[in-house]
Structures are given as structure tokens and as C-alpha cells.
C-alpha positions as CSV (number, residue, x, y, z in Angstrom):
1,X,-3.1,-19.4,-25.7
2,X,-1.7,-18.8,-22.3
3,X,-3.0,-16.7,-19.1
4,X,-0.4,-15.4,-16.9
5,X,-0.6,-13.7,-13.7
6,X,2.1,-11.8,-12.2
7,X,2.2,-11.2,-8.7
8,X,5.4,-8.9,-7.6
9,X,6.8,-7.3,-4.6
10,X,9.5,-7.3,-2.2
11,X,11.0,-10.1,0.2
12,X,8.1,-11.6,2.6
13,X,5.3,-10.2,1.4
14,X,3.7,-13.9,1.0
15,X,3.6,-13.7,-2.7
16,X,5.0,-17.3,-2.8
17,X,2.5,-18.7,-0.4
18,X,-0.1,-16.9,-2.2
19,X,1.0,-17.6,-5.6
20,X,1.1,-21.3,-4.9
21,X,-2.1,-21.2,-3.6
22,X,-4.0,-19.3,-6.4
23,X,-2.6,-21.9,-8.5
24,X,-3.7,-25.1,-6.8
25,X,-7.2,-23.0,-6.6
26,X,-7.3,-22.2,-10.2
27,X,-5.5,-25.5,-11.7
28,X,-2.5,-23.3,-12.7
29,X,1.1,-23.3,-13.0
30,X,2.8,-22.2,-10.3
31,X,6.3,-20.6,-10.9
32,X,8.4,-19.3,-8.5
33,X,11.1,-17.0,-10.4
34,X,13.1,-16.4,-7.5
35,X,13.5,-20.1,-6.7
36,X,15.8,-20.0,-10.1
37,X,17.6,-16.9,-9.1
38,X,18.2,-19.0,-5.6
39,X,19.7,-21.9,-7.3
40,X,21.9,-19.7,-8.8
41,X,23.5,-18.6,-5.9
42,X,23.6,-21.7,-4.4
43,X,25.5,-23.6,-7.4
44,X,28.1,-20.5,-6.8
45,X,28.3,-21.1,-3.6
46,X,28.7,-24.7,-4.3
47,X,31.8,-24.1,-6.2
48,X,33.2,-20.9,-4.2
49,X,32.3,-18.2,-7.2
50,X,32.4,-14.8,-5.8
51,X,30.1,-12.1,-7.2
52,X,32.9,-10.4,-9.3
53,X,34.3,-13.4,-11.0
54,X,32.6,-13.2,-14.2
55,X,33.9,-14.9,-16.2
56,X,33.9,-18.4,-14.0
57,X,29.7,-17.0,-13.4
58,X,28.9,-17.1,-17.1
59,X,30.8,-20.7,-17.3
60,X,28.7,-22.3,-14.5
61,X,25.3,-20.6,-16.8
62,X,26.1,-22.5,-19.5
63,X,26.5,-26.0,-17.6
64,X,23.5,-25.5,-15.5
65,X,19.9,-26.9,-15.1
66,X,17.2,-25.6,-13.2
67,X,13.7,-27.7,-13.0
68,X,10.4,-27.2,-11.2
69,X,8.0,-29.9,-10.7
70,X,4.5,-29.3,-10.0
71,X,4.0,-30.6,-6.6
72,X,7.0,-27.6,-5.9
73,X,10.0,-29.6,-6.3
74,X,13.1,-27.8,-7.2
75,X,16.1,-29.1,-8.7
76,X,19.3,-28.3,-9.4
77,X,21.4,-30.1,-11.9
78,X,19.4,-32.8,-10.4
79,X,19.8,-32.9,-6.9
80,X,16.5,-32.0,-4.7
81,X,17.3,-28.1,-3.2
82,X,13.9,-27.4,-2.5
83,X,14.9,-26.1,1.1
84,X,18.7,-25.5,0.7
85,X,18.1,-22.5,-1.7
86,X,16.1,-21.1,1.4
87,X,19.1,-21.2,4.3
88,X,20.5,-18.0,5.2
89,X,23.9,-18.3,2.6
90,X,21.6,-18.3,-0.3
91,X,19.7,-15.4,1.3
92,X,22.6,-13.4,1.5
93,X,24.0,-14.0,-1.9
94,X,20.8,-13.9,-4.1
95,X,19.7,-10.5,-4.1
96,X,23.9,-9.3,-4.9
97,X,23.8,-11.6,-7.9
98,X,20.4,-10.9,-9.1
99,X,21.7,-7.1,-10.2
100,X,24.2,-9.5,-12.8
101,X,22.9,-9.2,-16.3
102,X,24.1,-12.3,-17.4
103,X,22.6,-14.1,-14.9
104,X,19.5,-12.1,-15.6
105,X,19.7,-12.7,-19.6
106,X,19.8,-16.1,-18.5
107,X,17.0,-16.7,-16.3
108,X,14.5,-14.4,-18.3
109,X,15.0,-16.7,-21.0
110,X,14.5,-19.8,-18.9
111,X,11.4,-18.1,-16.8
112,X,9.7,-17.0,-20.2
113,X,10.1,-20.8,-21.8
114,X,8.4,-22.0,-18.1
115,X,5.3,-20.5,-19.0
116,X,5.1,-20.7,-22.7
117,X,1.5,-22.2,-23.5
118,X,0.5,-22.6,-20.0
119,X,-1.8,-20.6,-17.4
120,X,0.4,-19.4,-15.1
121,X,0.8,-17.4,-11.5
122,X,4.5,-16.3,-11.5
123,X,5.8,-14.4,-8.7
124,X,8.9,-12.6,-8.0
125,X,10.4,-8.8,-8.4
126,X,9.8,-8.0,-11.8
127,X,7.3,-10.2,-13.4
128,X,4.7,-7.2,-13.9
129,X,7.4,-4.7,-15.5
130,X,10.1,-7.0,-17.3
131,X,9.3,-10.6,-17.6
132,X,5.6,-10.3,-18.8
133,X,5.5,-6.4,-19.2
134,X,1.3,-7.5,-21.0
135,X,0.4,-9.9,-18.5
136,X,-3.2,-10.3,-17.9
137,X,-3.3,-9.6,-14.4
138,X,-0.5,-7.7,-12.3
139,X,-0.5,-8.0,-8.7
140,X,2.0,-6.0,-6.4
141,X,1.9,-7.5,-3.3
142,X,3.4,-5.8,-0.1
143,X,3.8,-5.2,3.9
144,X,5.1,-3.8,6.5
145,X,9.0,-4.9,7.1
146,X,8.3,-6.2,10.4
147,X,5.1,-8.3,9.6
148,X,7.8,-9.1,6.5
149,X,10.2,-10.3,9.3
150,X,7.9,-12.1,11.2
151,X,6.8,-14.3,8.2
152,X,9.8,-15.2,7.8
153,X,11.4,-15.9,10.9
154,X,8.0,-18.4,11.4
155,X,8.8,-20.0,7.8
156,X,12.9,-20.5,9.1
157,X,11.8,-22.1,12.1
158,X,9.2,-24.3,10.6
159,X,12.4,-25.6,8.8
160,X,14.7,-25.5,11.0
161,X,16.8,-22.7,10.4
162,X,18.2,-20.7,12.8
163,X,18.0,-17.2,12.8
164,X,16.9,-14.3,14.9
165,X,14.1,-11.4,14.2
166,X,16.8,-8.6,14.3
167,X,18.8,-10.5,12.0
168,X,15.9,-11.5,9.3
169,X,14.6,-7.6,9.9
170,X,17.8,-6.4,8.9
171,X,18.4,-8.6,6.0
172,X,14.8,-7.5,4.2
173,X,15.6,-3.8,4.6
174,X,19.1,-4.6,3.3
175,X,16.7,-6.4,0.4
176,X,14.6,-3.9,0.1
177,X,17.3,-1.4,-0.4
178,X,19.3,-3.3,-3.1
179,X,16.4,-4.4,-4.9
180,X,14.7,-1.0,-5.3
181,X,17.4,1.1,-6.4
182,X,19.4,-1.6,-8.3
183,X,20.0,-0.4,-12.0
184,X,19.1,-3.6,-13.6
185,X,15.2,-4.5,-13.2
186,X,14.7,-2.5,-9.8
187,X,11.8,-3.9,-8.1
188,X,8.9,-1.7,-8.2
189,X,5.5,-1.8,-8.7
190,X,4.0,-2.0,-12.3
191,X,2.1,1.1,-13.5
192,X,-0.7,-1.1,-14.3
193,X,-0.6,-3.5,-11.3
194,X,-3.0,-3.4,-8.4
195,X,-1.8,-3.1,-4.6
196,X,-2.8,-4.7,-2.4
197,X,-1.3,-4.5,1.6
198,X,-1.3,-8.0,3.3
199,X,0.4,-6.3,6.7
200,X,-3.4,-6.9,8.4
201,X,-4.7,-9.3,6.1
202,X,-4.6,-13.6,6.8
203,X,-3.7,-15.8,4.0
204,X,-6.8,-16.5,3.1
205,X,-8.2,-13.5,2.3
206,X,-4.9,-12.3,0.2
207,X,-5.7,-15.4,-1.9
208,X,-9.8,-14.6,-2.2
209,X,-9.1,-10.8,-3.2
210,X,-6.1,-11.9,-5.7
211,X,-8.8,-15.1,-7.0
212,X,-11.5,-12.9,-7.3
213,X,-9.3,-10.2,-9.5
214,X,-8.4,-12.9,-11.8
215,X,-11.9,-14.4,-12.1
216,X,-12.7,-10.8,-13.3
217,X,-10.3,-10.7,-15.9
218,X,-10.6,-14.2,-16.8
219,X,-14.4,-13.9,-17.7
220,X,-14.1,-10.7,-19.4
């Protein structure tokens, strides 16, 4: 028996900060789908694969590992890339190769086999409608894109990465296009999923709304 919690919605919303917190909170596993979608586009950047080249994409799928450890240590073929996946390369590249079916045949497969047995709080873009379509509790976690922007210019600087808040504004409502009208697993909200705004909302009480929701559903 597992218990999965799916919390979606679109590029700094908080849903990874959340996510990881609900987990530590609940003793659950904490999977962050986009991570593997970032290491992705970093193993192609790696080894100059353009978007269009196929062929040399669905090579580097099938010689390519991708593990999370539970104190939120990623790796990629081995090598710690915990903040590399997060530099502004990767963040250009990740949302163009996410539309790529193979790449998303590939990573369903590997997110499902993640949580197989396991409670889990999985976050990313499609969680709700494609990856657990009957998950027990569906979040769909949004804001405003400057509160969005500002999240994320604060998490660059904490590590070191330099950008500016035109240029991280610009690149989530570039995001925000692409992944809602993409034709492959748009990102939208679930039918079933609950909304909730974080634009005026702290950390904290994202985390005691989503908690409490779970608790609900757990007891039942």
C-alpha cells in the first residue's frame, strides 16, 4: 500500500519547498519530478545535444541514471548535481525538452518506479493528471508571476547565481506559456485537485493548509 500526494503547478509556486517540507512533517518521500527532467537537460548539455537531435536524445536515455537520496541529494550518472540542474542553462533547456515524448516515456516510467510502495509527496506539472491520475490527494499550487519571480530570484541568490528580476520574470511567463499549451502533458490543474493561492501566504501556512488536507484524507 502506498499514499501519494501530488502537488502541481507552474514554475515558482513553492511547491518544491512545500513538498519537501510536508514530507519531513509527515515521514514521507519526497520526490521532486522536475529535478529528473533537470538532469535531463543538463546531461544534454553536457554532451552538446540540441533539442532536435533525436536520435543522439534517445541514445543518452538509455545510458543514463538519475538517483534521489533522501536527505535531497541528486545525482546524475553519479556525480552530485544537486545545484547545477538549478543554473540558468538548465532553466532554459528544461521546459523545451520536457514537450519530448521519449524523454517523457522515460521519466514517467522512472518517477512511477520512485514511489512504488512508498508514501509519497511528488511535485511537478503533471503529477495530478498524468503520473498519478488516482492519487489520494491533488494539490495545485499557484501565484502571482511576480511573487513567482521574486521566489526565485531570492533562491538564485542564496546560491549564488546571477540573474536579474526582469530576466527570471520573463523566463516564468515564457514557462508558463510553453508549459500550458504544450501538446504533450500541458500543465494544468487536475479536475479533482484543490487550489490553493500562495501569492499572500508564508511558507508556513502553505504547508499547515496542504498538512491539514492530507490529514483529512489520510484518517478517512
Amino acid at each position: 500500500m502506498s499514499f501519494v500526494v501530488a502537488v502541481d503547478g507552474p514554475a515558482g509556486s513553492g511547491k518544491g519547498t512545500v513538498a519537501k517540507l510536508i514530507s519531513e512533517k509527515l515521514g514521507f518521500v519526497n520526490i521532486d519530478t522536475g529535478a529528473t527532467f533537470r538532469c535531463i537537460a543538463l546531461a544534454m548539455i553536457q554532451r552538446n545535444i540540441k533539442k532536435e537531435e533525436e536520435d543522439k536524445i534517445r541514445e543518452l536515455l538509455n545510458h543514463i541514471e538519475i538517483n534521489m537520496k533522501p536527505d535531497g541529494t541528486i545525482l546524475l550518472n553519479g556525480e552530485i548535481v544537486t545545484d547545477r540542474i538549478r543554473e540558468n542553462d538548465v532553466n532554459t533547456l528544461v521546459s523545451p525538452i520536457s514537450v519530448i515524448k521519449i524523454v517523457r516515456d522515460k521519466l514517467l516510467d522512472v518517477q512511477r518506479k520512485i514511489a512504488e510502495g512508498k508514501n509519497v509527496v511528488m511535485e511537478g506539472r503533471d503529477i495530478g493528471t498524468v503520473v498519478f491520475p488516482d492519487a489520494d490527494v491533488k494539490i495545485y499550487l499557484d501565484a502571482s508571476p511576480e511573487e513567482r519571480a521574486k521566489r526565485r530570484l531570492k533562491q538564485n541568490q542564496e546560491k549564488g547565481i546571477e540573474s536579474s528580476y526582469e530576466e527570471v520574470l520573463q523566463n516564468i511567463i515564457d514557462r508558463d506559456k510553453r508549459d500550458s499549451s504544450r501538446e504533450i502533458a500541458p500543465l494544468k490543474q487536475a479536475d479533482d485537485a484543490i487550489y490553493l493561492d500562495s501569492t499572500k501566504l508564508s511558507i508556513e501556512e502553505v504547508v499547515e493548509k496542504i498538512t491539514d488536507i492530507i490529514k483529512v484524507k489520510w484518517n478517512a
